[in-house]
MIZADREN-801491 format. One line per field, with one value per atom (N, C-alpha, C): residue number from 1; atom name; z, y, x. Coordinates in nm, 2 decimals. Each point is the difference from the previous one (the first is absolute). Layout:
<recs>
num = (NUM	...)
atome = (CA	...)
w = (Z	...)
v = (Y	...)
u = (X	...)
</recs>
This chain:
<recs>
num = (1	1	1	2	2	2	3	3	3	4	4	4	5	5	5	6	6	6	7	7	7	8	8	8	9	9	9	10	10	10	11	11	11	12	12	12	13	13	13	14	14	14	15	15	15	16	16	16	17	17	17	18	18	18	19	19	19	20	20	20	21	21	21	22	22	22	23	23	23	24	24	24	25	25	25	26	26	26	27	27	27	28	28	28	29	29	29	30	30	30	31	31	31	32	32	32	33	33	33	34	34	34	35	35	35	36	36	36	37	37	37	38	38	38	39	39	39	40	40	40	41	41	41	42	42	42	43	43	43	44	44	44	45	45	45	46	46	46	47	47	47	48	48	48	49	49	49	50	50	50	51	51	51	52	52	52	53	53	53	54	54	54	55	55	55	56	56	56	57	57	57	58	58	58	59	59	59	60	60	60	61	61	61	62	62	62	63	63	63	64	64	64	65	65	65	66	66	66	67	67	67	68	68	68	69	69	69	70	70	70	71	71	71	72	72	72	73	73	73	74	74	74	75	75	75	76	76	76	77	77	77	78	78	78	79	79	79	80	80	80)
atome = (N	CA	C	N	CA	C	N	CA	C	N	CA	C	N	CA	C	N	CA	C	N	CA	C	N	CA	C	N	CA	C	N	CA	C	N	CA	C	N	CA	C	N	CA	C	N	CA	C	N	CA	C	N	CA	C	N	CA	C	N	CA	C	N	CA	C	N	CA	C	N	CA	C	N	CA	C	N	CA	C	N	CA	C	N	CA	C	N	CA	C	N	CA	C	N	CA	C	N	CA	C	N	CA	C	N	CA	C	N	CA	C	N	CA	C	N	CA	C	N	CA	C	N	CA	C	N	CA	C	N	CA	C	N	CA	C	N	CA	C	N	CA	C	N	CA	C	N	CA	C	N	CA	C	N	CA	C	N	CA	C	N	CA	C	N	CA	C	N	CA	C	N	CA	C	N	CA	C	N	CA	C	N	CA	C	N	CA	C	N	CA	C	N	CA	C	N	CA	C	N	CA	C	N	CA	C	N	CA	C	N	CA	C	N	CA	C	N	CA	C	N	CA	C	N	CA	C	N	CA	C	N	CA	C	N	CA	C	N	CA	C	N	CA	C	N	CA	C	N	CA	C	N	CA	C	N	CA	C	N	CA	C	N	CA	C	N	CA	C	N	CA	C	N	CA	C	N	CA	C)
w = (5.03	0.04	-0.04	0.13	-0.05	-0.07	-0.12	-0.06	0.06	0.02	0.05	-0.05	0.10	-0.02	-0.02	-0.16	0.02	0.03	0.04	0.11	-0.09	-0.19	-0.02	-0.11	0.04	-0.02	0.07	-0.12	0.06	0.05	0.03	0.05	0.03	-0.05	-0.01	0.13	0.07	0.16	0.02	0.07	0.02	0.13	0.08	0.12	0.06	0.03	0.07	0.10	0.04	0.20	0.00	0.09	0.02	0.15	0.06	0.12	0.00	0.13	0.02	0.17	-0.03	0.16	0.09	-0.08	0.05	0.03	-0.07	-0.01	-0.11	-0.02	-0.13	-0.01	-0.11	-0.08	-0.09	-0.07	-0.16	-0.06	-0.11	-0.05	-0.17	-0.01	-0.10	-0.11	-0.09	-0.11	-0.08	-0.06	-0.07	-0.16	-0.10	-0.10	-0.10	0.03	-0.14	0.09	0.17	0.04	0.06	0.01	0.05	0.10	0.12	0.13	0.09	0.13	0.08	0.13	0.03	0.18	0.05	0.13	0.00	0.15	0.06	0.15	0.04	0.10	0.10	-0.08	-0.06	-0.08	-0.15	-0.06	-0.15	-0.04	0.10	0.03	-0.01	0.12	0.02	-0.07	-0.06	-0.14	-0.05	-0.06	-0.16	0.11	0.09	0.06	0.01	0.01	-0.05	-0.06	-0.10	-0.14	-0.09	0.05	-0.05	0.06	0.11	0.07	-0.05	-0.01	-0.06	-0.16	-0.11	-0.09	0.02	0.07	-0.02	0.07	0.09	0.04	-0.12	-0.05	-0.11	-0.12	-0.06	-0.10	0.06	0.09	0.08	-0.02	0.01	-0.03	-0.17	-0.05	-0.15	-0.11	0.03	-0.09	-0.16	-0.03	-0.15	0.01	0.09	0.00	0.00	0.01	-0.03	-0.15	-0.01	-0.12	-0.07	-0.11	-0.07	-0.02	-0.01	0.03	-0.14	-0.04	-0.08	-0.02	-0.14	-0.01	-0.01	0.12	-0.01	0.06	-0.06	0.11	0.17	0.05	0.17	0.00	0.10	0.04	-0.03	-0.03	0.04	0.11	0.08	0.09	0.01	0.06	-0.03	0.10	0.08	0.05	-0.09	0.02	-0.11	0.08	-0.01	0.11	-0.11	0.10	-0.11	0.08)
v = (-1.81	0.13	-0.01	0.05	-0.04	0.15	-0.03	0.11	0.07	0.10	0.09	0.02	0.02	-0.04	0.17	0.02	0.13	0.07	0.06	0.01	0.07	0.06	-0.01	-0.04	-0.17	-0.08	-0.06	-0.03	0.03	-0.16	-0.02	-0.13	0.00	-0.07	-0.04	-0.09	0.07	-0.04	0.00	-0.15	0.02	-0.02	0.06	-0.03	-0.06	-0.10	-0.03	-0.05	0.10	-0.07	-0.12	-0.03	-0.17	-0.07	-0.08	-0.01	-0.16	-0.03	-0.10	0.01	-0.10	-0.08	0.13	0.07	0.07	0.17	0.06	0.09	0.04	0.15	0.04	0.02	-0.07	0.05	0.02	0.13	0.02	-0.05	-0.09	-0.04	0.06	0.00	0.10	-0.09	-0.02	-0.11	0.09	-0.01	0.11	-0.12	0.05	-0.07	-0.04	0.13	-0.02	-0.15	-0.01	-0.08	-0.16	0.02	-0.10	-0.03	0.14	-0.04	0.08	-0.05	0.04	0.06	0.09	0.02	0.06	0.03	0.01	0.08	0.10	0.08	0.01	0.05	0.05	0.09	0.11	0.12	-0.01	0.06	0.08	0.07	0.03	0.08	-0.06	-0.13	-0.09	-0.10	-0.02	-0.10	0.05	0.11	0.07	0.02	0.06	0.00	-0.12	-0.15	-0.11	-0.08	0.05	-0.03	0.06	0.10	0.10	-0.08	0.04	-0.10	-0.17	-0.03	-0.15	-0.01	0.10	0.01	0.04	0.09	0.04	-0.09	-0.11	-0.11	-0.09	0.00	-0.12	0.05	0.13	0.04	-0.01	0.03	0.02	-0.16	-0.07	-0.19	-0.02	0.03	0.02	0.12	0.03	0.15	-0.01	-0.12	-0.01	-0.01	-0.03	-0.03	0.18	0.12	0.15	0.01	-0.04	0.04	0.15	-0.02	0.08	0.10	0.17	0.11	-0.05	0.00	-0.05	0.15	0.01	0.09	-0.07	-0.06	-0.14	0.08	-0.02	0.08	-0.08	0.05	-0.06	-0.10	-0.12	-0.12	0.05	-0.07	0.04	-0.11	0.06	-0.08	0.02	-0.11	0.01	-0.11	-0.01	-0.12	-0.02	-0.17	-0.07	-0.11	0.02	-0.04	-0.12	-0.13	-0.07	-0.11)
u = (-1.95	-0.06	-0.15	-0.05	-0.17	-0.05	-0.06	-0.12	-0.07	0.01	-0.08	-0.18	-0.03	-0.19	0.00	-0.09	-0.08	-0.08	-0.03	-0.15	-0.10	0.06	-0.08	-0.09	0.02	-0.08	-0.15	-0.09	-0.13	-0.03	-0.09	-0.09	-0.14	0.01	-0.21	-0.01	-0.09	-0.04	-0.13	-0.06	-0.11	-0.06	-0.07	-0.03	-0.13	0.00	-0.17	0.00	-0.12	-0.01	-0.10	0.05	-0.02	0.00	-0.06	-0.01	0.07	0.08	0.10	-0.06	-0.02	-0.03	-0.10	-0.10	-0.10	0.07	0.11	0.09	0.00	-0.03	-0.01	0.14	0.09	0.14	0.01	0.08	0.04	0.05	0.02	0.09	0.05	0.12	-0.01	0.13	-0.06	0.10	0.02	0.17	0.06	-0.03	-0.07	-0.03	0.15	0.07	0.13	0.12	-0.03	0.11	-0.06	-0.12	-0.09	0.07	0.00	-0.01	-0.09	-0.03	-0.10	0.07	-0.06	-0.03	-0.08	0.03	-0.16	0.01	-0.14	0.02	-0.14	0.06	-0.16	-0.09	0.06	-0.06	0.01	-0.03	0.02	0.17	0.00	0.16	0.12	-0.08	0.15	0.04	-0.18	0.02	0.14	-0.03	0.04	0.17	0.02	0.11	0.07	-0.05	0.06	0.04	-0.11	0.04	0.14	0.00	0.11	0.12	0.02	0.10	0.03	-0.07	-0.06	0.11	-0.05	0.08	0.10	0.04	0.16	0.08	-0.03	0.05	0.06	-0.15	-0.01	0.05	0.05	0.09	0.13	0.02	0.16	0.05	-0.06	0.04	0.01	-0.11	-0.02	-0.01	0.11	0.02	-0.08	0.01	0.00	-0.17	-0.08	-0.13	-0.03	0.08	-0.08	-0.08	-0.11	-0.11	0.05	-0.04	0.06	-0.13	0.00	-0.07	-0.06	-0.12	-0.08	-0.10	-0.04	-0.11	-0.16	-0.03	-0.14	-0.06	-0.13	-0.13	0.03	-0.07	0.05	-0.11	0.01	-0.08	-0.12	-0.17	-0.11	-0.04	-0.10	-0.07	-0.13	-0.03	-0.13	-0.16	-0.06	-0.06	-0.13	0.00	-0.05	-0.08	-0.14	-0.09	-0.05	-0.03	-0.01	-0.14)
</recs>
């Protein structure tokens, strides 16, 4: 019997647009599972990423991160 995925569990997601073969795409890497995907928009990023994880929890139940009280990711660009 597979584990049931909680939904409310959080994840640290990051998104950056990025151009592939002269096409602006989003790509959006979920930090707690170190996986990616990626869309045309901002929307469908975050819309595939979602999807993306609950795929990839549904195979690996035991990979659900545990609700943590951590400040959230910082980001930041670093011109060098």
């Amino acid at each position: 019997m597979k584990e049931e995925f909680n939904m409310t569990n959080a994840f640290d997601i990051v998104v950056n647009e990025e151009h592939l073969e002269q096409k602006k795409v989003f790509v959006a890497h979920c930090l707690n599972l170190g996986i990616t995907s990626q869309g045309k928009t901002f929307e469908e990023a975050m819309e595939n990423i979602k999807d993306a994880i609950k795929l990839y929890l549904e195979e690996n139940p035991q990979e659900v991160p545990e609700n943590e009280d951590l400040m959230p990711p910082m980001a930041t660009r670093l011109f060098l």
